[in-house]
N, C-alpha and C positions, 0 to 999 in steps of 0.2 A: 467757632463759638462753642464752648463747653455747655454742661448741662448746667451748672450752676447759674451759668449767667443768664441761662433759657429761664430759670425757675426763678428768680428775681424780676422777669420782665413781666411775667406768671401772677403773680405776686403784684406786684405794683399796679396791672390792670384790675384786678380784682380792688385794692385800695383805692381806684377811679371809682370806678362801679358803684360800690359801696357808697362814699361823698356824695355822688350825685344821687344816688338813690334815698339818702337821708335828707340832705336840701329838698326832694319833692315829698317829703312826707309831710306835708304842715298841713295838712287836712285838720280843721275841725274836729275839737273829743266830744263825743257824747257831753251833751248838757245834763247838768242837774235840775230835778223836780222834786218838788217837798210837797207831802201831805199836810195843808192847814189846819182843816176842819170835816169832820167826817160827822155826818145826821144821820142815824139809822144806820142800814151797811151798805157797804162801799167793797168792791175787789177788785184786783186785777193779774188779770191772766199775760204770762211770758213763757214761751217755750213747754207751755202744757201745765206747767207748773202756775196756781190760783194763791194769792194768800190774802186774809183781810185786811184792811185799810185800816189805820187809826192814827190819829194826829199823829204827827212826823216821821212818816212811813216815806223813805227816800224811792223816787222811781227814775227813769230813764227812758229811751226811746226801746220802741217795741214791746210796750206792757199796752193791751187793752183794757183801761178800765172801766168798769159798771159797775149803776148804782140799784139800788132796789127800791120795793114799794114805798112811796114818803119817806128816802132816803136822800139826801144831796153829799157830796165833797166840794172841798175848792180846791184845789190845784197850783203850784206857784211854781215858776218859771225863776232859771238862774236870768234868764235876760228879764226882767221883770213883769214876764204876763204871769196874768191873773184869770183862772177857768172858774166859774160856779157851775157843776155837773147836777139838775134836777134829776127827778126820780126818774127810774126807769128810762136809763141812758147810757149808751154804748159808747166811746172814744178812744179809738183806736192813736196812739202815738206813732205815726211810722216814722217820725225822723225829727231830732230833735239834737243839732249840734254846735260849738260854740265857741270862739274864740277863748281864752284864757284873761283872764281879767286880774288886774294887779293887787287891790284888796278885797276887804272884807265887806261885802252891799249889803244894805238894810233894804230890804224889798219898797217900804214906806216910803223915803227919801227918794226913790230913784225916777227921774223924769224921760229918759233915755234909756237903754239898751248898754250895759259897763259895756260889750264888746259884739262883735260883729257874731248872729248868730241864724242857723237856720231852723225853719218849725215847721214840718207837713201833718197834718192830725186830720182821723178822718171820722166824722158822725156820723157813725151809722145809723141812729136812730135818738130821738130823747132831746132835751134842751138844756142849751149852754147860753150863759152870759158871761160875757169875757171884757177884760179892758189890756190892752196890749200898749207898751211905753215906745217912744219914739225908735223909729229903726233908723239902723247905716244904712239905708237901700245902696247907696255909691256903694259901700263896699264889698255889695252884697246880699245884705239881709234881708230874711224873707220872713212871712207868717203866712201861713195859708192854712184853711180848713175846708176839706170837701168834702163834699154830702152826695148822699143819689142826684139830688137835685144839678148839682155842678157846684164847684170850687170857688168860694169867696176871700178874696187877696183882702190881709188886714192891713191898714197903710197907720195903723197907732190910735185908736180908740175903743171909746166903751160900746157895747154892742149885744146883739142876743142875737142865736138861730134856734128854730126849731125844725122838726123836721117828724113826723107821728104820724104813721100807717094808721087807720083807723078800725084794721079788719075786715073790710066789705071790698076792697081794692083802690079804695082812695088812700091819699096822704095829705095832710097838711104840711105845709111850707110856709114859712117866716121867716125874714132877717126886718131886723132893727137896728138901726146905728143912732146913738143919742148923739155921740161926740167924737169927732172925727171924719173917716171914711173906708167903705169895704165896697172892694168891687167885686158883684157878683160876675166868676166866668160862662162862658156859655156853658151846658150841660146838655141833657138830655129834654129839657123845656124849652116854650118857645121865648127863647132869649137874642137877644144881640149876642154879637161877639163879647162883647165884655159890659157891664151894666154900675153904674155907679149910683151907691147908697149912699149919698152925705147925710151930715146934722139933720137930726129927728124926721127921717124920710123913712122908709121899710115899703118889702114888698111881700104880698102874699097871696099864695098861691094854693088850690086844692088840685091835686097830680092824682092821675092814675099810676096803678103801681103792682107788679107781682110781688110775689110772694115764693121762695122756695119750700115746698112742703117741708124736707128732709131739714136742711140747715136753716130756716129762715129768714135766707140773705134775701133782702128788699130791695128789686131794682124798678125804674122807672121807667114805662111804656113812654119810648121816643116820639118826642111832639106833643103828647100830653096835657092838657089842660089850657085855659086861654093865656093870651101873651101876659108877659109879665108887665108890670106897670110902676114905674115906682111912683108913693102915695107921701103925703104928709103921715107922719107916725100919730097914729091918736093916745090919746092925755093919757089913756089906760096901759099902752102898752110903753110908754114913754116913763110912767110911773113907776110902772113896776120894772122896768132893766132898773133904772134910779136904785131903787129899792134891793135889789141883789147886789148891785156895785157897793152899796155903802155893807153889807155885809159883808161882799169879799172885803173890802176894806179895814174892817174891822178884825177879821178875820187870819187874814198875812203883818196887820202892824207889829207884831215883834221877829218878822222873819227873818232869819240873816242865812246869807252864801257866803261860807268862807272861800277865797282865792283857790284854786285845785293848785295841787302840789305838780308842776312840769315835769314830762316825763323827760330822762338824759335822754339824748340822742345817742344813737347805736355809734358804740365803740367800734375802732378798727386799729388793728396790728399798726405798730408800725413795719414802714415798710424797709425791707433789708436792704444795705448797702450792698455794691454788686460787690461777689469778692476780685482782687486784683489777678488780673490772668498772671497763670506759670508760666514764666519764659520756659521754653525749652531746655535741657542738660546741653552743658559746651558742647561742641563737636571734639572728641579727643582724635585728634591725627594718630594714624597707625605706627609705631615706633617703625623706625627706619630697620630696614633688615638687613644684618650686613656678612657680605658675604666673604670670605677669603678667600683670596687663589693660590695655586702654588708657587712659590719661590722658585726663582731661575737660579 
């Protein structure tokens, strides 16, 4: 076997490789987020780098943003959630990714999720009312928000968390769901395994809670505060998510996500034909050698 035909086999494995390595790339791209509406200032922090917020300021996963004194944003998801950030509120995006979707969605119109997508976001502190459109769970898709408190799974409704240190080593805790359901997961409070919030139900809680001097980061003393209960949501607090929803509302009605442009999948060589092996050179026979003898 020549070398040629070594380097062609060379070659063609590598053009495996490749194929099967591009068939496993279908991972989820980063989603799109568009700044609404921005009240007062708003930032948010990516790789150290801060910039200001102002209406249709495009973000991504991995931007923390916060809001300031009597400041809010609202927040709009290419799968169609909808954040209202009150004042003096941290939310971290750590992941926010998303199937490709075939046209152009007007955020208003959409009752569903255009495509299968995932959402992990995490409150650190401050309060959000949120309304999240129906998900693919079968295919996949997720929304979740955790807090110090523990992680509440959104299953496609309107809702509000709070979640505010008070300074003395308490915290307060809130979730409200008007419409739908979130289930709170277990945390660092005394919860079940997993705790479900339906229609105008909420639970709330006052936690103990450190404090980092240095950075601030607010964790919660494990066990914490009495068990959780979920309660009838009362008319005040039930009024006012209402009342923040009909502004995000108001708020995202002219939003559009145009389709993202697909990326080509990675090219590959073709791959060479083998070259046809050299036969060997004839064998030439030795010319006969002839000899003469002497004549009698």
């Amino acid at each position: 076997m020549n070398k040629k035909y070594l380097t062609w086999l060379w070659l063609l494995g590598v053009a495996a490789f490749l194929c099967l390595d591009a068939s496993a790339q279908t991972a989820q791209a980063p989603g799109q987020i568009k700044v609404a509406k921005v009240t007062g200032t708003a930032t948010a922090i990516k790789d150290g780098n801060t910039i200001t917020l102002q209406n249709g300021t495009e973000l991504s996963q991995g931007y923390v943003v916060n809001t300031g004194k009597n400041s809010s944003v609202v927040l709009v998801f290419s799968n169609g959630a909808t954040l209202n950030l009150a004042q003096d509120t941290s939310l971290s995006i750590d992941e926010y990714t998303q199937d490709p979707f075939a046209e152009e969605q007007s955020v208003s119109k959409l009752t569903a999720e255009p495509s299968t997508s995932k959402t992990k976001l995490n409150l650190s502190r401050g309060e959000l009312v949120g309304n999240v459109k129906k998900l693919n769970y079968d295919a996949g898709s997720s929304f979740s928000i955790q807090t110090p408190v523990g992680a509440a799974g959104i299953r496609g409704t309107t809702f509000r968390i709070i979640f505010r240190p008070d300074g003395t080593g308490k915290a307060f805790f809130s979730l409200t769901t008007v419409e739908g359901n979130v289930v709170l997961a277990a945390g660092t409070v005394n919860l079940p395994t997993e705790t479900s919030v339906p229609d105008n139900k909420e639970v709330e809680v006052m936690i103990d809670v450190n404090v980092d001097a240095e950075t601030g980061v607010v964790t919660v003393a494990v066990g914490s505060g009495p068990p959780v209960v979920v309660a009838d949501a009362t008319p005040t607090s039930v009024a006012a998510v209402a009342a923040v929803a009909q502004q995000i509302a108001t708020a995202v009605a002219a939003v559009t996500f145009t389709a993202p442009t697909p990326t080509p999948p990675p090219t590959t060589p073709p791959a060479e034909t083998p070259p046809a092996e050299t036969p060997p050179p004839p064998v030439t026979p030795p010319t006969p050698r002839v000899t003469t003898g002497d004549g009698g």
